[in-house]
C-alpha positions, 0 to 999 in steps of 0.5 A: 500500500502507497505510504502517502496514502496511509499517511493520509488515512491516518491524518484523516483518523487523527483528526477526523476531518478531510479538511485537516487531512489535506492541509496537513498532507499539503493535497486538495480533498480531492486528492484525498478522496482518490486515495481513500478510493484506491486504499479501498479498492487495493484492500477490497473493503468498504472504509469508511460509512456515512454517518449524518453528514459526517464519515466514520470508519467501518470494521474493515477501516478500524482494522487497517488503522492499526496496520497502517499505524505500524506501518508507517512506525516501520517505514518511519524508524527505517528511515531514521535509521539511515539518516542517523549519521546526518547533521539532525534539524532541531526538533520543534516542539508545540505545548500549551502554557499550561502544561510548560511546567507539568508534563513538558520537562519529562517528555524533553527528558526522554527524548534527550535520553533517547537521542542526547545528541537532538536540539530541541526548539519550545513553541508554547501557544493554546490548542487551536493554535498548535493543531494549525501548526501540525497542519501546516507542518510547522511543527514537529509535534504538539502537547494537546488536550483532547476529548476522551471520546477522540482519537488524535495522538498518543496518550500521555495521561488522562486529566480532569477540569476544577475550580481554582482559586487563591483561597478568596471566599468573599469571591463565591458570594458576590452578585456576580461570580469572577471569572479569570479563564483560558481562551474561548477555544478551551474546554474549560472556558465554553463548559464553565461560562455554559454552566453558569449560565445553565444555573442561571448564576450571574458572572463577570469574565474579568480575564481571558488569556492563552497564558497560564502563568497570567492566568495564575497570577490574577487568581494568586492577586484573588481577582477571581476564580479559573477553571484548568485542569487538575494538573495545570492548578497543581502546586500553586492554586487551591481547588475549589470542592465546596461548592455547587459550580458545574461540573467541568469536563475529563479531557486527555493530554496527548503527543499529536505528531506531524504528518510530516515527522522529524527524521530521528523521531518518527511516529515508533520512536515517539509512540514509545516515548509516549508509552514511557512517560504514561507508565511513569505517570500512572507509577507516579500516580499510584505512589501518590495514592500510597502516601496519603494511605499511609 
């Protein structure tokens, strides 16, 4: 099977958009459509249902995700193989503020390990921003957060949104809820700002920003109240459990590669590093639970 096909396959699943699949393949979504037609027709097997207006894949397309994954792993480390003697171009890597200080220092940690000789280039900017850059080929690959339902990227662990504050009860009670949060492309935003309005309770955004440590640094100042994942408020801000705010959503922290990768860090070699830093979180989780037992 055409490897730029399956590349194109694979972009499709990860994002589940052919718009975003041809954009990160550089080809129309006409060239698109042909190549899913002749996957389709190389592989004897229906790939895709439509589904309301949108495409999901059949039992035969699930099946091929898995092969077309590893075969691109292969195809990918073989590559890297042979060109590891060359000058290597640094290795351009998207993250979220928010996740700067909690999950970005281990994954650069196991890439050094991995290829101690690799520069490494940060890019911090929100989601949305991050998966343009993957599109455009950018970027090498980007620290995400994504739905749990979804399927883009490597699992790196899996987290949950709460209330924060700097400890400030006088917030809570008056007319009107401050709020200091992320962009309005985050999760959090839209579900906070949805149900307080569900509830019916009055709030005032004081604040919106793509950056965590101003967003901590208001809050810190007691200027209001943010709602961030558990592992961005770690550390430095008081979670909020008393209450009756809405309930803020599960999310997944992801690696989301480029269609496009880095010779030396191909999808095998990143799938394994994500794999590790998994392990390390749920090891690390567990010794956490222990302590408190203790």
């Amino acid at each position: 099977m055409d490897i730029d096909a399956l590349r194109s396959f694979i972009a499709f699943v990860d994002t589940g958009s052919f718009t975003r699949a041809a954009r990160q393949t550089f080809r129309t979504q006409s060239a698109i459509s042909m190549q899913m037609k002749k996957l389709e027709e190389e592989t004897g097997q229906s790939l895709f249902v439509r589904k309301g207006r949108n495409l999901a894949l059949t039992d035969d397309g699930q099946l091929l995700v898995s092969y077309a994954r590893r075969i691109l792993a292969m195809h990918d480390e073989a590559l890297a193989e042979l060109k590891k003697q060359e000058q290597l171009p640094p290795l351009i890597i998207g993250c979220p503020d928010d996740y700067a200080q909690s999950i970005l220092p281990d994954i650069v940690e196991l890439i050094l390990t991995s290829q101690p000789e690799q520069s490494i280039r940060i890019h911090c900017d929100c989601s949305a921003e991050l998966r343009k850059k993957l599109d455009l080929c950018e970027i090498d690959m980007a620290i995400l957060t994504r739905s749990p339902e979804k399927e883009e990227g490597y699992l790196l662990r899996n987290d949950t949104g709460v209330w924060a504050w700097g400890g400030d009860d006088t917030l809570l009670t008056r007319e009107r809820l401050p709020l200091i949060l992320y962009e309005p492309d985050c999760q959090f935003h839209s579900t906070a700002i949805d149900g307080l309005e569900r509830q019916g309770r009055a709030y005032q955004l004081i604040a919106s920003s793509a950056s965590a440590t101003a967003i901590k640094s208001l809050v810190l100042k007691h200027k209001g109240i943010t709602a961030m994942a558990r592992s961005s408020a770690e550390n430095e801000l008081m979670t909020i459990t008393h209450t009756d705010l809405p309930p803020l959503p599960a999310v997944d922290v992801v690696l989301a590669l480029s269609t496009a990768p880095h010779q030396a860090f191909g999808s095998a070699r990143m799938a394994g590093i994500c794999s590790q830093y998994h392990k390390n979180w749920l090891l690390s989780c567990s010794e956490s639970e222990l302590a408190c037992s203790a």
